[in-house]
C-alpha positions as CSV (number, residue, x, y, z in Angstrom):
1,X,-140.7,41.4,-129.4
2,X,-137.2,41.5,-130.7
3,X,-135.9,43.5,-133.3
4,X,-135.2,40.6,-135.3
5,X,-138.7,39.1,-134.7
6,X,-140.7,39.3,-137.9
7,X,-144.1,41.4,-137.1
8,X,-146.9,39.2,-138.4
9,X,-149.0,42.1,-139.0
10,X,-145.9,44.5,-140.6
11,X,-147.6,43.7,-144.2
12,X,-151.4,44.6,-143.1
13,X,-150.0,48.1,-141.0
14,X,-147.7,49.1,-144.2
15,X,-151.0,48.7,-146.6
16,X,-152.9,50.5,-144.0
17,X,-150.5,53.5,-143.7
18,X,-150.2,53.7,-147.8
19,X,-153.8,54.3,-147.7
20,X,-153.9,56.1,-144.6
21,X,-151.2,58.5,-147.0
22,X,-152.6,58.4,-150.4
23,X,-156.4,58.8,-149.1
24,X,-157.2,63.0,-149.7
25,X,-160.5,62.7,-148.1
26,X,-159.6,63.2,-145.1
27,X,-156.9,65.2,-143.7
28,X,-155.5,66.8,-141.0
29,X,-153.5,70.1,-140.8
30,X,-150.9,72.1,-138.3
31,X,-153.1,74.5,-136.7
32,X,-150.6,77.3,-136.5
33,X,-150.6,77.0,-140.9
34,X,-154.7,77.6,-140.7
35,X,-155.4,80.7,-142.4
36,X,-158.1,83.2,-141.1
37,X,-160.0,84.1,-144.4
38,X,-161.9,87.5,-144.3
39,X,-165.8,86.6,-144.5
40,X,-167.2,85.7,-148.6
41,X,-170.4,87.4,-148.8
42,X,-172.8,86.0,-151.1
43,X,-175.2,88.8,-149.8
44,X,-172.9,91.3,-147.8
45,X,-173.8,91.0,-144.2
46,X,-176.8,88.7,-144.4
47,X,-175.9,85.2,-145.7
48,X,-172.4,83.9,-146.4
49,X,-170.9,82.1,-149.6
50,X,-171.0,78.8,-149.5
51,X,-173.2,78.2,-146.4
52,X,-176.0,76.5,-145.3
53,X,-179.1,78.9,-144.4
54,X,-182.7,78.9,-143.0
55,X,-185.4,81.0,-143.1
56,X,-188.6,80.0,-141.2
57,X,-191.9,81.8,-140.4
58,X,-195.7,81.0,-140.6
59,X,-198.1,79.8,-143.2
60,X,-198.6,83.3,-145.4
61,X,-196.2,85.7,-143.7
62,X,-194.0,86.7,-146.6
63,X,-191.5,84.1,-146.6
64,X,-191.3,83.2,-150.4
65,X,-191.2,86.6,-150.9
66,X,-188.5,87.3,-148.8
67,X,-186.8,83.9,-151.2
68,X,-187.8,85.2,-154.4
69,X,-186.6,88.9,-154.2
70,X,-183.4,87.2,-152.7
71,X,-183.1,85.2,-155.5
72,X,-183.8,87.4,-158.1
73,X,-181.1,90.2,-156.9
74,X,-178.2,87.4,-156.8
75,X,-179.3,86.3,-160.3
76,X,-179.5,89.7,-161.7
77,X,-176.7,91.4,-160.0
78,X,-179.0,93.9,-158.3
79,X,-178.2,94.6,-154.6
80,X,-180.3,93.4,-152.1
81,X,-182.4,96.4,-151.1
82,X,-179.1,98.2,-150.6
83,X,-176.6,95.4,-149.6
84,X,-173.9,94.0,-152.3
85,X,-174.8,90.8,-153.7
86,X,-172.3,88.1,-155.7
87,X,-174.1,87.8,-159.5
88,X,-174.6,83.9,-160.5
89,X,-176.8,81.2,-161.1
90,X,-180.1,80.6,-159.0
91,X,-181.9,77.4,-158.6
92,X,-185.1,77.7,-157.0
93,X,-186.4,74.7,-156.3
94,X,-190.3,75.3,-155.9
95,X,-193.1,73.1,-153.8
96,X,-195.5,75.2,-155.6
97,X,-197.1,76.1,-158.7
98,X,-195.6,78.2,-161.8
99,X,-198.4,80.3,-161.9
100,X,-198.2,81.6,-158.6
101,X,-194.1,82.3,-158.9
102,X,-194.7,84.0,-162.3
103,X,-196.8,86.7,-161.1
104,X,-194.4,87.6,-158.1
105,X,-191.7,87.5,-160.5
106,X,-193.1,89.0,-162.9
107,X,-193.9,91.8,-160.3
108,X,-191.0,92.4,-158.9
109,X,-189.3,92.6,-162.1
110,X,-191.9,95.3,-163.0
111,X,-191.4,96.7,-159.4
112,X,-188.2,97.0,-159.7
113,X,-188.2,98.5,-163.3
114,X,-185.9,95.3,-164.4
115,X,-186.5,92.5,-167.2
116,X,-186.7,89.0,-165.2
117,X,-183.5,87.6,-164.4
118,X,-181.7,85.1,-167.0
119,X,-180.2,83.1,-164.3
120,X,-183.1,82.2,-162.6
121,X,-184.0,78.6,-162.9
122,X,-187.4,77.6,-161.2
123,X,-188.4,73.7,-160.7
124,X,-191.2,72.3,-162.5
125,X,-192.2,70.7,-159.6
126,X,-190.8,69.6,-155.4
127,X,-189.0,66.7,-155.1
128,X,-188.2,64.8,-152.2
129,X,-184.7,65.7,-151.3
130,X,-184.0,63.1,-148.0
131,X,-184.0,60.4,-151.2
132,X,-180.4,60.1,-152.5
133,X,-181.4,58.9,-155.7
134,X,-184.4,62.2,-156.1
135,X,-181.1,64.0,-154.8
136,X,-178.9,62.8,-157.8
137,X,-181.4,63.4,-159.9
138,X,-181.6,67.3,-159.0
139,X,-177.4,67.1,-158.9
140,X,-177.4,65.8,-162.5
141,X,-180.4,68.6,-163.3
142,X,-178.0,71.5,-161.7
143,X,-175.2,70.1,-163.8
144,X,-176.7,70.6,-166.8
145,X,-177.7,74.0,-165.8
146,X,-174.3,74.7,-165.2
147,X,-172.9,73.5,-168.5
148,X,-175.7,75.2,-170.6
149,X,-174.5,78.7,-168.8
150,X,-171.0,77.8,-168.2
151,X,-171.4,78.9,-164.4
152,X,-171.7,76.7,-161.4
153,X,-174.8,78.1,-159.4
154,X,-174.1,80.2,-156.4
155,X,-177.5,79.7,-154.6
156,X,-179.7,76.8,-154.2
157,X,-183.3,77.3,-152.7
158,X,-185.5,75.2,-151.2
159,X,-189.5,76.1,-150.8
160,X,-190.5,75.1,-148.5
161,X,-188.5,72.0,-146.3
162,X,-192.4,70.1,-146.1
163,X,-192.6,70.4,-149.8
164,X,-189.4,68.8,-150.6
165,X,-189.0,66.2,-148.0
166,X,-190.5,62.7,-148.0
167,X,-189.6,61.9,-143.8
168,X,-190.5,63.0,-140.2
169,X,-189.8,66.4,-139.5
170,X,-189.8,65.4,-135.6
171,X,-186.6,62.8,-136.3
172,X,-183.4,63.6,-136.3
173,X,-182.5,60.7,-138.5
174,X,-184.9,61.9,-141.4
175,X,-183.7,65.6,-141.3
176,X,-180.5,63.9,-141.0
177,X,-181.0,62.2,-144.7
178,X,-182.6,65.4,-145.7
179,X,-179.3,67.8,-144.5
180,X,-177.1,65.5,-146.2
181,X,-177.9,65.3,-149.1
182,X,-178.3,69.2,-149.4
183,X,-174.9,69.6,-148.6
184,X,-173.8,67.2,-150.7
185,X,-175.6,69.6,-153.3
186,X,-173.6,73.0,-151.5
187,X,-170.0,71.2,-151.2
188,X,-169.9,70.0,-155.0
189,X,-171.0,73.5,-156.3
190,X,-169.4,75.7,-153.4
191,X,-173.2,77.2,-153.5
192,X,-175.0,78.5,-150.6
193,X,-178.3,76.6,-149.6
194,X,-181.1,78.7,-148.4
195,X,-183.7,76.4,-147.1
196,X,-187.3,77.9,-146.2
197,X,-189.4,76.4,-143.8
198,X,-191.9,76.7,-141.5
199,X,-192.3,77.6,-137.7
200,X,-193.8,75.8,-135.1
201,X,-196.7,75.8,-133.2
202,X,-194.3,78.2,-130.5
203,X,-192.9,80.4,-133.0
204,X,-191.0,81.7,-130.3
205,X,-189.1,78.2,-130.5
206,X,-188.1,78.8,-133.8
207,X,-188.0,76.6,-136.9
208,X,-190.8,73.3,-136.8
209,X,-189.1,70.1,-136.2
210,X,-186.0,68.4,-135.5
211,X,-183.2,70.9,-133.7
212,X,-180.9,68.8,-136.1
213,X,-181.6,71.5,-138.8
214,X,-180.7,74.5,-136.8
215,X,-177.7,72.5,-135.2
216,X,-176.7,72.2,-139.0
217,X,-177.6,75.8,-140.0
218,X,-175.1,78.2,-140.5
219,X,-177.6,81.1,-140.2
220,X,-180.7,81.4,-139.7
221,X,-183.7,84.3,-140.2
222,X,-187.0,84.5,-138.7
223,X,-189.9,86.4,-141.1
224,X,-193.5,87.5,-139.1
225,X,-195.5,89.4,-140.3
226,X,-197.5,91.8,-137.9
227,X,-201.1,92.0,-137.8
228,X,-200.9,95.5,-136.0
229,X,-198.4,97.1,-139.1
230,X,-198.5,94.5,-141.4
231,X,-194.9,94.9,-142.5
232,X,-192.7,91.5,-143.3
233,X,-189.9,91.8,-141.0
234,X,-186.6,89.8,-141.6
235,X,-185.1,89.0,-138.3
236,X,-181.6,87.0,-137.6
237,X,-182.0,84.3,-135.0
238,X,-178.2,83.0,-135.6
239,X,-175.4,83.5,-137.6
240,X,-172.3,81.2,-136.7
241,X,-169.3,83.0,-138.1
242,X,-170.2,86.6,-138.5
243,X,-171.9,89.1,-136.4
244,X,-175.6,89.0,-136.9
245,X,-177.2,92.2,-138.8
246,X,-179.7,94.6,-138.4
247,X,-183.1,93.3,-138.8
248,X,-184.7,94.7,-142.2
249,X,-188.5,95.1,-142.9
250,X,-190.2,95.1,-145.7
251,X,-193.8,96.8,-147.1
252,X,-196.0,94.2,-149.3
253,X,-196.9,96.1,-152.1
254,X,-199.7,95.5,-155.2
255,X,-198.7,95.4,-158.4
256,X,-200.4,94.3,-161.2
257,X,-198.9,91.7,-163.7
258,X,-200.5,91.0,-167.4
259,X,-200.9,87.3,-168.0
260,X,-200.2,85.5,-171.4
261,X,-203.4,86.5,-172.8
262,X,-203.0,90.1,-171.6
263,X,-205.8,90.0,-168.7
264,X,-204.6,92.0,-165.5
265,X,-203.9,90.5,-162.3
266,X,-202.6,91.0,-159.4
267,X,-199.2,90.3,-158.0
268,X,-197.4,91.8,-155.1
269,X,-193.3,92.9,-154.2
270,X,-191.4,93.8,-151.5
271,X,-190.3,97.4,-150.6
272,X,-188.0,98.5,-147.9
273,X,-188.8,100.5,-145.0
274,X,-187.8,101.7,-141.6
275,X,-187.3,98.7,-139.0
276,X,-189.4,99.2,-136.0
277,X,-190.3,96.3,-133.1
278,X,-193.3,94.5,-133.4
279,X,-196.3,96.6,-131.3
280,X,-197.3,95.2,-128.6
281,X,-200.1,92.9,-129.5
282,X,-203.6,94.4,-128.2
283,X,-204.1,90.6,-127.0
284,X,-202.9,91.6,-123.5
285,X,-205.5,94.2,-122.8
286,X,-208.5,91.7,-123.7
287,X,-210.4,89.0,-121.3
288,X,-210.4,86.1,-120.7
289,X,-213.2,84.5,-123.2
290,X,-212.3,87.2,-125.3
291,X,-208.8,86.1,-126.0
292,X,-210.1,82.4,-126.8
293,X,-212.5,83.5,-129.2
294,X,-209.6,85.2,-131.0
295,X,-207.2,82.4,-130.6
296,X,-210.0,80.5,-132.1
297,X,-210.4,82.3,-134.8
298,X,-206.7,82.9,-135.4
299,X,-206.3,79.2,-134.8
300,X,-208.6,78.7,-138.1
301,X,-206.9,81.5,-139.8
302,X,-203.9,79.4,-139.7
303,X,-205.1,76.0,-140.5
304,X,-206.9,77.6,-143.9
305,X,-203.6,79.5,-144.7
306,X,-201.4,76.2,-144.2
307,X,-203.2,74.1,-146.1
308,X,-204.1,77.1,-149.1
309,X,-200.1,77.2,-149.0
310,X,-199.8,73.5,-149.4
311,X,-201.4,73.9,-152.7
312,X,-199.6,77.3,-154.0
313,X,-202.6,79.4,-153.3
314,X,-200.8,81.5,-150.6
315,X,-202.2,84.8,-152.3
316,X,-205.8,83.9,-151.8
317,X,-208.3,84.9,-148.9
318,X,-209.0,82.9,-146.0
319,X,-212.6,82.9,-145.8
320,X,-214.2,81.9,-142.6
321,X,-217.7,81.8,-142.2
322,X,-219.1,83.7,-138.6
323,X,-221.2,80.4,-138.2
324,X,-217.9,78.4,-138.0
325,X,-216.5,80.4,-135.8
326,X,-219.5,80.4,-133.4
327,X,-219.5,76.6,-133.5
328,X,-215.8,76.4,-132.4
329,X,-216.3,79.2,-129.9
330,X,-218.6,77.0,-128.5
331,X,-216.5,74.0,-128.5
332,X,-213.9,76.4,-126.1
333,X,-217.3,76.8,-123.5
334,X,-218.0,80.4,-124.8
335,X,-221.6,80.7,-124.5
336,X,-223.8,82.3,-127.7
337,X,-224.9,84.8,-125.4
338,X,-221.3,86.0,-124.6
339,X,-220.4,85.2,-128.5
340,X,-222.4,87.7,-129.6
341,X,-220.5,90.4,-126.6
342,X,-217.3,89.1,-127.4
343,X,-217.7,89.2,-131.4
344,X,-218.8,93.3,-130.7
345,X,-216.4,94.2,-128.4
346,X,-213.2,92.8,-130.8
347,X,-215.1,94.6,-133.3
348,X,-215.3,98.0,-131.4
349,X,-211.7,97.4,-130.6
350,X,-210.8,96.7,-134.3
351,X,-209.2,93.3,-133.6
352,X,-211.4,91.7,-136.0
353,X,-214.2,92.5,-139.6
354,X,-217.2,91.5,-139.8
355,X,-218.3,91.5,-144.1
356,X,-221.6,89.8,-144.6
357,X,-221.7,85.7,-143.4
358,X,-217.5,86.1,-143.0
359,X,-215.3,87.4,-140.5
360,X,-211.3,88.1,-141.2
361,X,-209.0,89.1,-138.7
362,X,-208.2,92.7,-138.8
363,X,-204.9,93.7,-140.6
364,X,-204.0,96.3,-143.5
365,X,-204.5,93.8,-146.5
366,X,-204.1,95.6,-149.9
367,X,-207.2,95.3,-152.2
368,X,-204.7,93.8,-155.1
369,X,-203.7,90.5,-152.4
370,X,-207.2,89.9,-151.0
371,X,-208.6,89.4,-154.4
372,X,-208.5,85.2,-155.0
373,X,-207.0,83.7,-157.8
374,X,-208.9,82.4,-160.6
375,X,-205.2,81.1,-162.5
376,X,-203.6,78.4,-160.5
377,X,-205.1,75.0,-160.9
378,X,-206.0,73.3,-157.3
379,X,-205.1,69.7,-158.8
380,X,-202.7,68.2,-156.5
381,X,-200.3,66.7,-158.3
382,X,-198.7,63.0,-157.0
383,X,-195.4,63.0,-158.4
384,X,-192.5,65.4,-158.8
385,X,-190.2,66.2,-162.1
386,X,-187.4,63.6,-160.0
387,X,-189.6,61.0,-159.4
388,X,-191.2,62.0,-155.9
389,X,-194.1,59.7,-155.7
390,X,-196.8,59.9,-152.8
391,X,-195.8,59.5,-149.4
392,X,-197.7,56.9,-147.4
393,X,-195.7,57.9,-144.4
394,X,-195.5,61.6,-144.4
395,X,-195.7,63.4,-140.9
396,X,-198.9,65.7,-140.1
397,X,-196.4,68.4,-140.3
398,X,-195.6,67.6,-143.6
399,X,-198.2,68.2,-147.0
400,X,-200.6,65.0,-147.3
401,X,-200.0,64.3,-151.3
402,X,-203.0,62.1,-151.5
403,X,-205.5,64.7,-149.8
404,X,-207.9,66.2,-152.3
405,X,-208.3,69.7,-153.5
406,X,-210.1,71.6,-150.9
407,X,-212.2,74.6,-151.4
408,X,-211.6,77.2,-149.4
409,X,-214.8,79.5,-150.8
410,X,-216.2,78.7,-147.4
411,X,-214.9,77.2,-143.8
């Protein structure tokens, strides 16, 4: 084509390039003029400003703990159990009950010898965050927040991911939605998300569900909780643009809480301690038969505390009958005969607790966090202050909406 020859596309290429030019959405720069910006701490060392974070662990193991403390340092300006914190507004947006989050915060306030946090905001209820419209609804919610204080928040939290999230934990294309629209939520606000969630069946695999969220995660943390020390350890299991820190671990202390009415009850907080490995479990030194009753019974353990956390009653005991476990022994070909040698010799070596009709696995439980509570309602409630309505399709990973209250008294 000559230089005289008219283009027939010139007029389509120049409108293109005038977007292409006035469009600031997306943008390239000259890699030599990219700055290298020293690290924003939002919690010096352990989570970044501005990032997106997870912290996974089993049913019952101290991870809302872990969350709430968190929370409640940024939003008071306390440090982190000796680490720097950035002061701001907290959302914390809860998949269970007030009652239950009152008493721990009420406890570590008292713990702490600290009035509660003013810029602590707590949801009235889970929503499902992989809808856009239940997502604009909690961005229009924050907003408000952030008017009424005349600060944007600096943390978001999510507890739990199954609590919050309306999809398939196994797809990439639901976790997708769900990561989306959360960091829609951090990029408007400039506001680190801290999502808690649960582990897997392998907890050595980390986080349960779709790798998408981990691919997405700019750090992540691991809490377990040993059944040999019972300390709540806080591990790092990645951290993208920083060096990863020391592991921290935490004592689960008792500490009594007065209700509205001025009754006692229990509550619990977190207090540092020294960091040492996980023992060795005594697992290794037992038989064959012997380790499958145990796995049975730990198996149960952890069905009864998943679903007991479903419904905000993490705090109370997981009661398992010695009948039950008998019958399910049986189910794994252990005979009644060798029951009764097996259930004797994890007595003798103090693996598990025979207390009347009910066994419990053996681990240093203060008095104050085996006692159940008699305060949170076990209604399960169908829809959430957005407009989270009952799932039809939620995955078995996921918390049934339309299951009724359970009660655990007895398994």
């Amino acid at each position: 084509m000559s230089a005289k020859t008219k283009d027939p596309y010139h007029n389509q290429w120049a409108t293109q390039r005038q977007q292409q030019i006035s469009t600031p959405d997306f943008r390239f720069v000259a890699a030599c003029h990219m700055p290298i910006k020293p690290v924003a701490w939002l919690v010096e060392s352990y989570i970044e400003e501005d990032a997106l974070t997870v912290m996974y662990g089993p049913p019952g193991k101290g991870k809302s703990f872990v969350a709430l403390d968190l929370s409640c340092c940024i939003a008071s300006g306390m440090p982190f159990h000796g680490h720097l914190v950035k002061p701001g507004v907290v959302i914390y947006i809860a998949g269970e009950g007030h009652n239950g989050i009152a008493r721990r915060l009420h406890a570590w306030a008292q713990h702490n010898d600290t009035a509660l946090p003013e810029l602590l905001f707590v949801s009235e209820a889970p929503t499902d965050l992989s809808s856009e419209t239940n997502a604009a609804k909690v961005a229009e919610a924050v907003k408000q927040i952030a008017e009424a204080t005349g600060e944007s928040p600096v943390l978001i939290v999510i507890d739990t991911m199954a609590r919050n999230f309306g999809g398939d934990e196994n797809s990439a294309t639901d976790v997708g939605h769900f990561i989306r629209n959360v960091d829609a939520l951090r990029r408007h606000w400039k506001a680190t998300v801290l999502i808690v969630h649960h582990s897997g069946k392998d907890g050595e695999r980390g986080a349960r569900g779709s790798s998408a969220l981990k691919g997405a995660a700019d750090a992540e943390y691991e809490v377990s909780r040993s059944n040999e020390d019972n300390l709540v350890r806080l591990i790092p299991r990645k951290m993208k643009d920083a060096e990863e820190p020391s592991s921290l671990a935490f004592e689960l202390v008792g500490v009594s809480v007065r209700d509205d009415s001025g009754s006692l009850i229990s509550g619990a907080a977190l207090r540092l301690t020294g960091y040492t490995a996980p023992a060795a479990p005594v697992l290794a030194k037992l038989g064959k038969q012997q380790k499958a009753a145990l796995e049975t019974l730990e198996q149960m353990h952890a069905e009864i505390a998943q679903l007991l956390n479903s419904q905000g009653r993490e705090d109370h005991p997981v009661l398992i009958t010695l009948d039950a476990w008998k019958a399910k022994c049986e189910e794994a070909e252990i005979s009644r005969q060798r029951f009764h040698d097996v259930k004797n010799t994890l007595t003798d070596r103090q693996q598990i607790r025979i207390d009347g009709a009910h066994v419990f696995l053996v681990r240093p439980v203060l008095k104050s966090l085996m006692e159940p509570d008699r305060t949170d309602s076990l209604k399960i409630v169908n829809t959430g202050q957005t407009g989270r309505e009952a799932d039809e399709n939620r995955t078995q990973n996921g918390q049934h909406a339309k299951s009724p209250a359970i009660d655990f008294e007895e398994f």
